[in-house]
C-alpha positions as CSV (number, residue, x, y, z in Angstrom):
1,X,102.2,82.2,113.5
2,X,103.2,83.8,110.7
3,X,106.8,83.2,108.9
4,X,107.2,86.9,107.7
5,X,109.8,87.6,109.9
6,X,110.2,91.4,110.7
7,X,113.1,93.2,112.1
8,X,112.5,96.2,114.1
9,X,115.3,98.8,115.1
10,X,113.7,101.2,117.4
11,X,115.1,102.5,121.1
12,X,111.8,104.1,122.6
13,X,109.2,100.9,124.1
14,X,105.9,102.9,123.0
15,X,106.8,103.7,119.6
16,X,108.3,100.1,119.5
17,X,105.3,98.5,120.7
18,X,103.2,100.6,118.4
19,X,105.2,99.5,115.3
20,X,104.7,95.7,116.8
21,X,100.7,96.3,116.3
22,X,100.7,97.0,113.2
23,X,103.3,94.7,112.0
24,X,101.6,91.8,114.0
25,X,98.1,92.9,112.5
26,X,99.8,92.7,109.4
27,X,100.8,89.3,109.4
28,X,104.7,89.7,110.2
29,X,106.2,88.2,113.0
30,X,108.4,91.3,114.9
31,X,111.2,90.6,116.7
32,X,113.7,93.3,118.8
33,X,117.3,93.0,120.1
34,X,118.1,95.1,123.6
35,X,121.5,95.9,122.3
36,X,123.3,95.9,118.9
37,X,125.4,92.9,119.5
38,X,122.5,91.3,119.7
39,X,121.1,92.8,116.3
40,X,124.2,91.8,114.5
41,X,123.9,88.0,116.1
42,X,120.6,87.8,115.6
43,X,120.9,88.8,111.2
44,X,123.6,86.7,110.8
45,X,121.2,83.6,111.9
46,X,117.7,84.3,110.6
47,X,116.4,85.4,107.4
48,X,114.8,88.6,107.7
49,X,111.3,90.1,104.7
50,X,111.4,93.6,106.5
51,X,113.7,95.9,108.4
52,X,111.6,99.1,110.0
53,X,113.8,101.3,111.8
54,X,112.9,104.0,113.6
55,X,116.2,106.5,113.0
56,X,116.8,108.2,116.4
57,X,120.2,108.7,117.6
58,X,122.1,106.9,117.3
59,X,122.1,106.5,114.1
60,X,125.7,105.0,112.7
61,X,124.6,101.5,114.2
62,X,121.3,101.5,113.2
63,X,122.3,101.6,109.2
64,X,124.9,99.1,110.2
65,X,122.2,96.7,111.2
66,X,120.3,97.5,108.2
67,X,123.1,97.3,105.6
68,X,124.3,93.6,107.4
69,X,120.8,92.6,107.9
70,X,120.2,93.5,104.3
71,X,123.5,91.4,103.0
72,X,122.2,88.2,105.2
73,X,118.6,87.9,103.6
74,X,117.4,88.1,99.8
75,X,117.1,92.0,100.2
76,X,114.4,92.5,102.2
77,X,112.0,95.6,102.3
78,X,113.4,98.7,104.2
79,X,111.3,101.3,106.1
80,X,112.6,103.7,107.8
81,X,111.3,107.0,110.3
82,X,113.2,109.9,110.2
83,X,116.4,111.5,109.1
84,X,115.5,111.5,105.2
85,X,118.5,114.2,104.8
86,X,121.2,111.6,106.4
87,X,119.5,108.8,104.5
88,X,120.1,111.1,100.9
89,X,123.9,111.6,101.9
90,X,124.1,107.3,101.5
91,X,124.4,104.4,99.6
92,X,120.9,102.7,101.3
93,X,118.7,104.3,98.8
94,X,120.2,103.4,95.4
95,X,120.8,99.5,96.9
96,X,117.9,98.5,99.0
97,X,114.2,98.6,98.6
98,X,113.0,101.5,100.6
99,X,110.6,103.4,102.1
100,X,110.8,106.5,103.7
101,X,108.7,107.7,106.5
102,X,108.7,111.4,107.9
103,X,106.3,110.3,110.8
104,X,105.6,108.0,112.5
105,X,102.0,107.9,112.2
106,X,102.5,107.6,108.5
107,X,103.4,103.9,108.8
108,X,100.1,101.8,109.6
109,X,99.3,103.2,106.1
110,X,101.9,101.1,103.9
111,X,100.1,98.1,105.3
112,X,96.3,99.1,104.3
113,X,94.5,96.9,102.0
């Protein structure tokens, strides 16, 4: 089992379980909370390589998760799906390491060889 632990933020189970293909294919280990309390219990005990969140609405504690998760671990990659205006209007790009997906079906492409 691999030790690359990834963190997936994503409300919808088939786009979820799709993101948990290609992470698992790609030798990470995916884990997803039902709630946000969970999220934020969950950051503050494990060390997390990758965030991928799938920005839907609501959005507010979906960049809270990734801002905490991102304090809690030695800044771990960032992808994110969507809303690429809302992520301009904040901080996320100029501190974190990300990625920016329009699509969905872009993302089994960042982990080609």
């Amino acid at each position: 089992m691999s030790t690359l632990k990834a963190l997936v933020i994503c409300d919808e189970p088939i786009r979820r379980d799709f993101l948990f293909n290609v992470l698992t294919n790609a030798g990470y280990f995916p884990v997803w909370y039902q709630n946000i309390f969970a999220y934020r219990k969950a950051i503050n005990q494990d060390e997390i390589h990758l965030i991928v969140a799938d920005l839907s609405i609501p959005i507010e504690p979906k960049i809270d998760i990734i801002i905490r998760g991102s304090k809690n671990s030695a800044k771990p990659r960032l992808i994110t799906i969507g809303k690429i205006e809302f992520l301009k209007s904040t901080n996320i790009l100029d501190d974190y390491r990300v990625d920016i997906l329009e699509d969905i079906n872009e993302f089994p492409a960042l982990f080609q060889k």
